[in-house]
C-alpha positions in Angstrom: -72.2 -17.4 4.4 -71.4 -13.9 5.4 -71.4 -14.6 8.7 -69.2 -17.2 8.5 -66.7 -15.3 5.8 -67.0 -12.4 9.1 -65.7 -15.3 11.8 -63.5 -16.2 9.6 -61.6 -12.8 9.1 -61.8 -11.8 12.9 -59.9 -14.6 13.8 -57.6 -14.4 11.5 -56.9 -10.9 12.5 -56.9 -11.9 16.2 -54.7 -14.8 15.4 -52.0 -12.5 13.2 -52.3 -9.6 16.3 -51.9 -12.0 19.0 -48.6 -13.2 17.2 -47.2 -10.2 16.8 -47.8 -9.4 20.4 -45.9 -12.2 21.6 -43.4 -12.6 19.0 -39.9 -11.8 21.4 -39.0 -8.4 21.0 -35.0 -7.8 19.3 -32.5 -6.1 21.2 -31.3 -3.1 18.5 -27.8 -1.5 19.7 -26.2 1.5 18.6 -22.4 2.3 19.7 -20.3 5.0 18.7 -16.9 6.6 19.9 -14.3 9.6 19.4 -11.0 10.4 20.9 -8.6 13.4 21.1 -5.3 14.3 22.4 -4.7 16.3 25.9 -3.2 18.8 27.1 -2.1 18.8 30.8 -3.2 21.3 32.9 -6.2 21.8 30.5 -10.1 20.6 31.7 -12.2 18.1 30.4 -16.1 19.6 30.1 -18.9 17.0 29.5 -22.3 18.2 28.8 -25.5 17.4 27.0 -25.7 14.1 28.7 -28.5 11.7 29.8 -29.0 8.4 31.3 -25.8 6.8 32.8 -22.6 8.8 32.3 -19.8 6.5 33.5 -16.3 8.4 34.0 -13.1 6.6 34.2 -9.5 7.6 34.9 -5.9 6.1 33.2 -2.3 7.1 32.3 -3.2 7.9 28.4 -2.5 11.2 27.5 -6.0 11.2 25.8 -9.4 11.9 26.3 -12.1 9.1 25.2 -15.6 8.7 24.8 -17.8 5.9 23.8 -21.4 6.3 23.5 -23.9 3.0 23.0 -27.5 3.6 22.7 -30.0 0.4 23.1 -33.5 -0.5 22.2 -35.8 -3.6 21.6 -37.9 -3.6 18.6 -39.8 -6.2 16.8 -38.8 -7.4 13.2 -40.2 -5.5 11.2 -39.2 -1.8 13.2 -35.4 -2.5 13.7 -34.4 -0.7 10.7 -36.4 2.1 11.7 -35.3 2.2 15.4 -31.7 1.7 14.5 -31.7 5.0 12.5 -33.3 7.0 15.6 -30.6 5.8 17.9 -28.0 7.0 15.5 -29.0 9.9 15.2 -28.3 10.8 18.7 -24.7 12.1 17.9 -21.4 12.3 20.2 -18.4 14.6 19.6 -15.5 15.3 21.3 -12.9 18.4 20.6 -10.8 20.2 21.2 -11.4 23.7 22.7 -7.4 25.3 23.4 -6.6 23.5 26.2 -9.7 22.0 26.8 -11.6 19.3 25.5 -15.4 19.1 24.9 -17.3 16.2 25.1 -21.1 16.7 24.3 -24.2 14.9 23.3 -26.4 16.5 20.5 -30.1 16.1 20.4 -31.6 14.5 17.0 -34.2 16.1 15.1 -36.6 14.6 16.4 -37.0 14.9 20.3 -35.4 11.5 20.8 -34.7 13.4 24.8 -38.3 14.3 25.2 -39.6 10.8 23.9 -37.0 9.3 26.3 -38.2 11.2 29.0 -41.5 10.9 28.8 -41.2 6.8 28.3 -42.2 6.8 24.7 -39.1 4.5 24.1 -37.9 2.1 26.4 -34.3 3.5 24.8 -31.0 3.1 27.4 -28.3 5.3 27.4 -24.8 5.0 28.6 -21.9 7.2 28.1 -18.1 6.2 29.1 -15.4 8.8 28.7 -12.2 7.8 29.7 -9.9 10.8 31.0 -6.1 11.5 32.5 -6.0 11.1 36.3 -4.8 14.4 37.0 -7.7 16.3 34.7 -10.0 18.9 35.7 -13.4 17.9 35.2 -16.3 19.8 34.4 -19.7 17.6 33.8 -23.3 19.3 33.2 -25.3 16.3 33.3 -29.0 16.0 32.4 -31.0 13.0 33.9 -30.0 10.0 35.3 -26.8 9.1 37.3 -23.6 9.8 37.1 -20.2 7.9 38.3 -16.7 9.2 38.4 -14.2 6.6 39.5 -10.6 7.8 40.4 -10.0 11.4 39.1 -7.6 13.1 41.0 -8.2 16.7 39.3 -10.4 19.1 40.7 -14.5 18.3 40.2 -17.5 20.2 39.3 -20.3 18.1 38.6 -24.6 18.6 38.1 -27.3 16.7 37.5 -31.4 17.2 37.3 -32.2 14.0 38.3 -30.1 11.2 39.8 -27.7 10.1 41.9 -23.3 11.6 41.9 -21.5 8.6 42.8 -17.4 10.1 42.9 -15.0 7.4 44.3 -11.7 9.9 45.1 -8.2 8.5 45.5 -6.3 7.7 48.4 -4.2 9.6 50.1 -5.0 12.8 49.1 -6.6 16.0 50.1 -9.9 17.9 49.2 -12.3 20.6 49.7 -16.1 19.6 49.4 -19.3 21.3 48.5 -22.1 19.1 48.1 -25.8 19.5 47.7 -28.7 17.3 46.8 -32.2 19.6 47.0 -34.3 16.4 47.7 -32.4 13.5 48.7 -28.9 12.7 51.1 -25.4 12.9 50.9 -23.2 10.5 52.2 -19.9 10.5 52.6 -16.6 8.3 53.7 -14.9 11.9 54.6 -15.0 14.4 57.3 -16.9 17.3 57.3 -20.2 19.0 58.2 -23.7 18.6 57.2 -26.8 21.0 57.0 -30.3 19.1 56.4 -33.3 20.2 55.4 -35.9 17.7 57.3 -37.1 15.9 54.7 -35.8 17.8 51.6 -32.6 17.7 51.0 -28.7 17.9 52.2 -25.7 20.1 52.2 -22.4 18.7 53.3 -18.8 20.3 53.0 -15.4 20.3 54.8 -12.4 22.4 54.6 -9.6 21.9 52.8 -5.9 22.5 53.3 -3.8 24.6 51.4 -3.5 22.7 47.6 -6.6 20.5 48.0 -8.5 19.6 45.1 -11.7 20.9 44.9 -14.9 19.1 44.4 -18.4 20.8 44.0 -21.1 18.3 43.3 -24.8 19.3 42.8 -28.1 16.9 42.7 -31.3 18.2 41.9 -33.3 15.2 43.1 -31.1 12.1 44.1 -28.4 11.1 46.2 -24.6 11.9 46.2 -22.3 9.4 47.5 -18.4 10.6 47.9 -16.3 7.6 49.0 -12.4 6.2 49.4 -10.7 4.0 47.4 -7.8 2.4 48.5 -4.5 3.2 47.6 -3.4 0.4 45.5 -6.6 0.4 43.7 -6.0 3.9 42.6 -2.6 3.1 41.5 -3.5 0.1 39.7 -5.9 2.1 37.2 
């Protein structure tokens, strides 16, 4: 009889754990989102970020971020997971002319578990800026894209790839670096390699270029044309 009570129990512990192991996981999504008034002629600074940062140009006098944070839990965890992905916080202020946006850590590590793959956790980050800008982003890991600024650029990242897409026709000095990885670019210019390790590329401008200084610690950097009427259609 004992034996049998023993059976019993094992499978119905097997049976309850292999259910729970397949029962489909729930997709658990966090988005938040400031905005603030600009100032022309003032820069826009970014920093604190991770994961994809996707930076966007238009005509609004007005500086906008929206931050969503994603994660798939089972049933019983969302509550739990939801309040760790809110707790990653975004803000966006003024700073006199300028205007900070920033990422905050949580209490609790949530950067280091996300680094280290203890949460399968996605990040993505979309700030919305005037064309004619300055833009200052300090960028942690993962990639970052900036579509259509026509301000001067200064952008860094640990670990990823710089993908700026610059409009057309205009003119620009360039200073990009990746330590281990390429650069590739639509433009003019020259390039210094490293066999193996990494690429510098940069090119001259003329007198009023915009300047753009982009920085990869292990990645890629891609600077590339858009054309005219898709610049202007923004």
């Amino acid at each position: 009889m004992v034996e049998r009570f023993a059976g019993f129990a094992v499978a119905v512990l097997f049976g309850t754990t292999l259910a729970n192991a397949q029962a489909p996981l729930q997709r658990v999504n966090v988005k938040t989102g400031q905005s603030v008034d600009f100032v022309t002629g003032g820069t826009v600074r970014v920093s604190g970020t991770a994961g994809d940062l996707n930076i966007e140009t238009w005509d609004q006098p007005r500086v906008e971020a929206t931050l969503t944070t994603t994660e798939y839990a089972n049933a019983g965890n969302r509550d739990a997971v939801k309040q760790r992905l809110a707790s990653v916080d975004l803000v966006v202020e003024k700073r006199g002319n300028d205007v900070a946006v920033e990422m905050k850590p949580p209490k609790r590590h949530f950067w280091g578990r996300w680094l280290h793959g203890a949460t399968n956790a996605t990040v993505e980050c979309r700030v919305m800026i005037p064309r004619e800008a300055k833009l200052v982003v300090h960028h942690g890991d993962g990639s970052v894209l900036v579509y259509g600024a026509a301000g001067d650029i200064d952008a860094t990242t640990r670990f990823g790839d710089i993908v700026v897409q610059l409009p057309e026709p205009a003119r620009y000095a360039m200073d990009a670096k990746v330590r281990m990885g390429n650069v590739y670019t639509d433009y003019e210019g020259q390039y210094r390699s490293r066999v193996l390790v990494g690429e510098k590329y940069m090119s001259q401008g003329e007198a009023g270029a915009h300047h753009i200084r982009l920085r990869v610690g292990i990645g890629g950097i891609d600077i590339v044309k858009m054309a005219a009427d898709a610049a202007h259609g923004l």
